[in-house]
C-alpha positions as CSV (number, residue, x, y, z in Angstrom):
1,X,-43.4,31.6,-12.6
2,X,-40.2,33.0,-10.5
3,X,-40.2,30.2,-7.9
4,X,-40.5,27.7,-11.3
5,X,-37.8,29.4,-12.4
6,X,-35.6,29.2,-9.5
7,X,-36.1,25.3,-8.8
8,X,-35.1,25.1,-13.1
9,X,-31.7,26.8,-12.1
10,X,-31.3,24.9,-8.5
11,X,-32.1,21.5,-10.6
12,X,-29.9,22.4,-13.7
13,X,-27.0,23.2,-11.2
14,X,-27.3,20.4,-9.2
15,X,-27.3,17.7,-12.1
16,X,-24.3,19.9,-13.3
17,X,-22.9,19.1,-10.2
18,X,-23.6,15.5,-10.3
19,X,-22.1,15.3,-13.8
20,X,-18.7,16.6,-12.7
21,X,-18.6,14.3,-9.6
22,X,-19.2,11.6,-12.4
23,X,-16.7,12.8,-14.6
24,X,-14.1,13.4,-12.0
25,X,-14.9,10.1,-10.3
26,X,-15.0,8.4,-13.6
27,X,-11.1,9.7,-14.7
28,X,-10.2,8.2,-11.5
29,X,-11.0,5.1,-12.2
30,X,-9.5,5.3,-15.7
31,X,-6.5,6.4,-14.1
32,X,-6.1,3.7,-11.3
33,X,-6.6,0.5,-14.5
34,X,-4.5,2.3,-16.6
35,X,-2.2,2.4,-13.8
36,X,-2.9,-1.1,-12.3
37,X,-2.7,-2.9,-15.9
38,X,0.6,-1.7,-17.1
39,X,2.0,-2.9,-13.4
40,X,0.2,-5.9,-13.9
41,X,2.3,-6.7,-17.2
42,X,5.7,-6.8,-15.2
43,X,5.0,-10.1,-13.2
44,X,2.6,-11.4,-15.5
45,X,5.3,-11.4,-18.1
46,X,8.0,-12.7,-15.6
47,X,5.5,-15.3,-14.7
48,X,5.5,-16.1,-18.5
49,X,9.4,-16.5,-19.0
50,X,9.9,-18.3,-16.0
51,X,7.3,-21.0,-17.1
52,X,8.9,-21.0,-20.5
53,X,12.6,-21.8,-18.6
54,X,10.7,-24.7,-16.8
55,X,8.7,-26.0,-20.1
56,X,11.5,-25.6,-22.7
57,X,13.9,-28.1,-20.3
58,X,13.1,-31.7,-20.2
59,X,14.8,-31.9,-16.4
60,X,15.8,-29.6,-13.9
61,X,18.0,-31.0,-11.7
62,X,20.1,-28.4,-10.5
63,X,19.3,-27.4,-6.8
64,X,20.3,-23.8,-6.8
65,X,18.3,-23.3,-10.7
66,X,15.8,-25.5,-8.7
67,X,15.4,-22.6,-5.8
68,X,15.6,-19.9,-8.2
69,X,12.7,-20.9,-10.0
70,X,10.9,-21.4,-6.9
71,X,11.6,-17.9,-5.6
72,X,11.1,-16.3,-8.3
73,X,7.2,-17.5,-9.1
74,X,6.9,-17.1,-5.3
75,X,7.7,-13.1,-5.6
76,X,5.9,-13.0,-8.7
77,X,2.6,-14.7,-7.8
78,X,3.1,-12.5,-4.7
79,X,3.2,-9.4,-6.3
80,X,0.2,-9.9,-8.6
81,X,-2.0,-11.3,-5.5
82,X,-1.1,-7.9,-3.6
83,X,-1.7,-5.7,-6.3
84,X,-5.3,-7.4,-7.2
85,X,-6.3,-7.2,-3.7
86,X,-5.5,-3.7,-3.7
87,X,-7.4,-3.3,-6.4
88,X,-10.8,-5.2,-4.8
89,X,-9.9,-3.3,-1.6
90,X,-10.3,0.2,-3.4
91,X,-13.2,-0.8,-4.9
92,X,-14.7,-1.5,-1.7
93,X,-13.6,1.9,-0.5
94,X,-15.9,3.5,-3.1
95,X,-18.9,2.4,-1.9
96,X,-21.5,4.3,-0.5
97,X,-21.1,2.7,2.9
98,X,-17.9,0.3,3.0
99,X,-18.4,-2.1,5.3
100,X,-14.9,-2.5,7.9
101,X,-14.8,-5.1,10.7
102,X,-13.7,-3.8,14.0
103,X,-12.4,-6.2,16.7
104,X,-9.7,-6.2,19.1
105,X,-6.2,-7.4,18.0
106,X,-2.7,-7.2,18.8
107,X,-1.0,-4.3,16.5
108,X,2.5,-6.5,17.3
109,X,1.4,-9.7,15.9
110,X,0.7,-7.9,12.9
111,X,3.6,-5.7,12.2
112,X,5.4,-8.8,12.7
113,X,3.2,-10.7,10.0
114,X,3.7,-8.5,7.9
115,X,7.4,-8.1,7.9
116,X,7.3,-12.2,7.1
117,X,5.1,-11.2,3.9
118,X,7.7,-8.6,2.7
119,X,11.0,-10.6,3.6
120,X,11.5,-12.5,0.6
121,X,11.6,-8.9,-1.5
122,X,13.6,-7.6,1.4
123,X,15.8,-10.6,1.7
124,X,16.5,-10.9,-2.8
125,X,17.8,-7.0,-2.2
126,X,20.2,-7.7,0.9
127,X,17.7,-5.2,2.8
128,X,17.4,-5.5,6.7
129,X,13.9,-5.4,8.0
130,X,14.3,-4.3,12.1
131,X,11.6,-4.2,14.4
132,X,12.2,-4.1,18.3
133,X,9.9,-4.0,20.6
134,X,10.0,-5.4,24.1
135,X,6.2,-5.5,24.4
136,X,4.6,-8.6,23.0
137,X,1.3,-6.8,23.6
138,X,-0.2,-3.8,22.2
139,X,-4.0,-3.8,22.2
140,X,-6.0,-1.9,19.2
141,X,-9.6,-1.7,18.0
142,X,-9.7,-1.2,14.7
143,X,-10.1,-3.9,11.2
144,X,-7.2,-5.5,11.7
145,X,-7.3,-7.0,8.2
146,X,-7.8,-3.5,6.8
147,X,-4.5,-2.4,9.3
148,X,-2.2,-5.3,8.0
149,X,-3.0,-3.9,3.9
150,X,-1.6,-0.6,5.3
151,X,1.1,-1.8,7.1
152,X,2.1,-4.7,4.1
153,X,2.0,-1.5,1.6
154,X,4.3,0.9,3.4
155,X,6.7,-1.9,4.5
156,X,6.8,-2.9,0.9
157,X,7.2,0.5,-0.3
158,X,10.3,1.3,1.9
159,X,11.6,-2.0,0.9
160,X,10.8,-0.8,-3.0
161,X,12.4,2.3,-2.9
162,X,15.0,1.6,-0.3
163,X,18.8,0.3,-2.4
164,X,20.3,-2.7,-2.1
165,X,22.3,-2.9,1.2
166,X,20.0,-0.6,3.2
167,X,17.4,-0.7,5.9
168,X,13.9,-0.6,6.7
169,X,13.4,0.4,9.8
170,X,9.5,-0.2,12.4
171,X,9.2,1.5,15.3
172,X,6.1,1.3,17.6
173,X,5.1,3.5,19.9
174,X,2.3,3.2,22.5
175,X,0.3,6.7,23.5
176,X,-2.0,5.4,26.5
177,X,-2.2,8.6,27.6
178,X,-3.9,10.1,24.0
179,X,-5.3,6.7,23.7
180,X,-3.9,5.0,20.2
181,X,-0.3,3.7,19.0
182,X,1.7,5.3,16.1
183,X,3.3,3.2,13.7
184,X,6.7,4.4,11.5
185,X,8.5,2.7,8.7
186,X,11.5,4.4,7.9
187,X,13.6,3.7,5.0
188,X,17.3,4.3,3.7
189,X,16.5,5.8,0.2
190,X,16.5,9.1,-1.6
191,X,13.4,10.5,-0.1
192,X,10.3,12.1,-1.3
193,X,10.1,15.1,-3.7
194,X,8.8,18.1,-2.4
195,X,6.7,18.6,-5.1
196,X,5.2,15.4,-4.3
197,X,4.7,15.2,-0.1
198,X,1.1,17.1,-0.8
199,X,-0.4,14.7,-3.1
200,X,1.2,11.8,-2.3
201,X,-2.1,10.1,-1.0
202,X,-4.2,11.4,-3.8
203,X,-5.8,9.8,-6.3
204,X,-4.4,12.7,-8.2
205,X,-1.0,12.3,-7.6
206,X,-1.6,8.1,-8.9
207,X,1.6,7.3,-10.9
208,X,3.3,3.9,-11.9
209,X,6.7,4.3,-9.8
210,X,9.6,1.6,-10.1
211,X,11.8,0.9,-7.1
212,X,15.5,0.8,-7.3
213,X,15.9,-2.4,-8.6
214,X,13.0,-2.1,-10.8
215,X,10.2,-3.6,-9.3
216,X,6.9,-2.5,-10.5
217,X,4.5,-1.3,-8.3
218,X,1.2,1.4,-8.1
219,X,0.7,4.5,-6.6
220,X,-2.8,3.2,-5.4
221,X,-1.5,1.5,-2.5
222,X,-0.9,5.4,-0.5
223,X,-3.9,6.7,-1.6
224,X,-5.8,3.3,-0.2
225,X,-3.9,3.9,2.9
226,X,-5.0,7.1,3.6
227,X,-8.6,5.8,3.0
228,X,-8.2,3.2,5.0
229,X,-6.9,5.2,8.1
230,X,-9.1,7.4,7.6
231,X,-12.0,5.5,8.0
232,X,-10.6,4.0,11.0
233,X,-10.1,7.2,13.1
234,X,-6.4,7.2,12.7
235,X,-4.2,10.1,11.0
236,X,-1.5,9.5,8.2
237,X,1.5,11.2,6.8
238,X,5.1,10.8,5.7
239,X,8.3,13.5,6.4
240,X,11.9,13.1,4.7
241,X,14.9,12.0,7.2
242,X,17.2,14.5,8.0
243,X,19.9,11.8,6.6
244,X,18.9,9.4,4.5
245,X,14.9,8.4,2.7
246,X,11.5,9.0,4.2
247,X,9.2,8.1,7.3
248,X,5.4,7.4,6.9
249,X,3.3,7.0,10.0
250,X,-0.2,6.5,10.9
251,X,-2.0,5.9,14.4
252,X,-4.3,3.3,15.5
253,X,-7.1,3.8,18.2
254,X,-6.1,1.8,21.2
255,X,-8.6,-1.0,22.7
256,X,-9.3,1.1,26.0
């Protein structure tokens, strides 16, 4: 009767448990679409005015109206791809057992394919995007597709949140010695709270944030990051500049 009694209470508190994990999980995901669909709206509904410029006039000949158009669905169309595939790539995350690919690849070839993704945003604000690094080569093993989502999201952050005129700044550094290389994107903007540096990567902490010149934009892309480099045996984190806006970093195992 006792030991019936004990496995009741042992069952009862584990389903208990189970339930909160649901529930808990569950918000999450109500968070993250609520989050996700009203950033959606903002280049959905540019998309929509832009086609109604091009469909209310019988010919556009102007070359400068001409590239504007152009530019402007490109940066559009781009920021809806990006956020969708942040979207699939979180879901992924969730699984029991996500599945990464891990290959060797050159880190430099993909901080520099990167920046090219970001420069149109970059270039429409007057931002500088620098990156100097005499190697051509640094060798990592980790997913590099999984790597270039990380690296697209904090370069397009700094660019976000960095004002028009400023800088975004990648520096590389190779460790050989602790075996992996350490990535930082600095920006020239106002910085992180210090209410928010501790949940920054949480799924808590998830908030719709504009940039300075009112881009939209989610907070899931930092809280996929630190999934993502955490899966991958790296370490993430972000510290204010002693002048001007913020630094996130994150290492990468090294193909040794």
């Amino acid at each position: 009767m006792i030991l019936v009694l004990v496995v009741g209470i042992y069952s009862y508190r584990k389903v208990k448990k189970q339930k909160n994990n649901l529930n808990a999980v569950n918000k999450v995901k109500d968070q993250i679409l609520r989050v996700i669909g009203h950033d959606l709206r903002g280049p959905v509904g540019n998309l929509k005015v832009i086609t109604d410029i091009i469909t209310s006039k019988d010919n556009i000949s102007n070359p400068e109206e001409q590239a504007w158009i152009l530019n402007r669905l490109k940066s559009e169309i781009n920021d809806t791809y990006f956020l969708l595939t942040d979207l699939l790539a979180w879901s992924q995350m969730q699984r029991d057992n996500p599945k990464l690919t891990f290959s060797k690849f050159n880190l430099v070839v993909l901080v520099h394919r990167s920046i090219k993704i970001m420069e149109p945003n970059a270039t429409r604000k007057g931002i500088e995007i620098n990156f100097n690094y005499s190697d051509k080569t640094v060798e990592c093993f980790s997913d590099p597709n999984m790597i270039q989502s990380v690296l697209r999201n904090l370069i397009g952050n700094a660019v976000k949140f960095t004002p028009s005129g400023g800088s975004v700044n990648i520096k590389l550094i190779e460790d050989i010695q602790k075996g992996k290389a350490i990535i930082e994107v600095s920006d020239t903007g106002e910085g992180i709270k210090r209410t928010e540096m501790d949940k920054i990567f949480t799924y808590q902490g998830l908030k719709s944030s504009r940039g300075t010149s009112n881009e939209p934009g989610t907070g899931i892309g930092l809280s996929l990051c630190y999934d993502i480099i955490s899966m991958c045996d790296g370490q993430i984190g972000v510290r204010n500049n002693s002048d001007l806006g913020s630094t996130f970093y994150f290492t990468v195992p090294l193909n040794t």
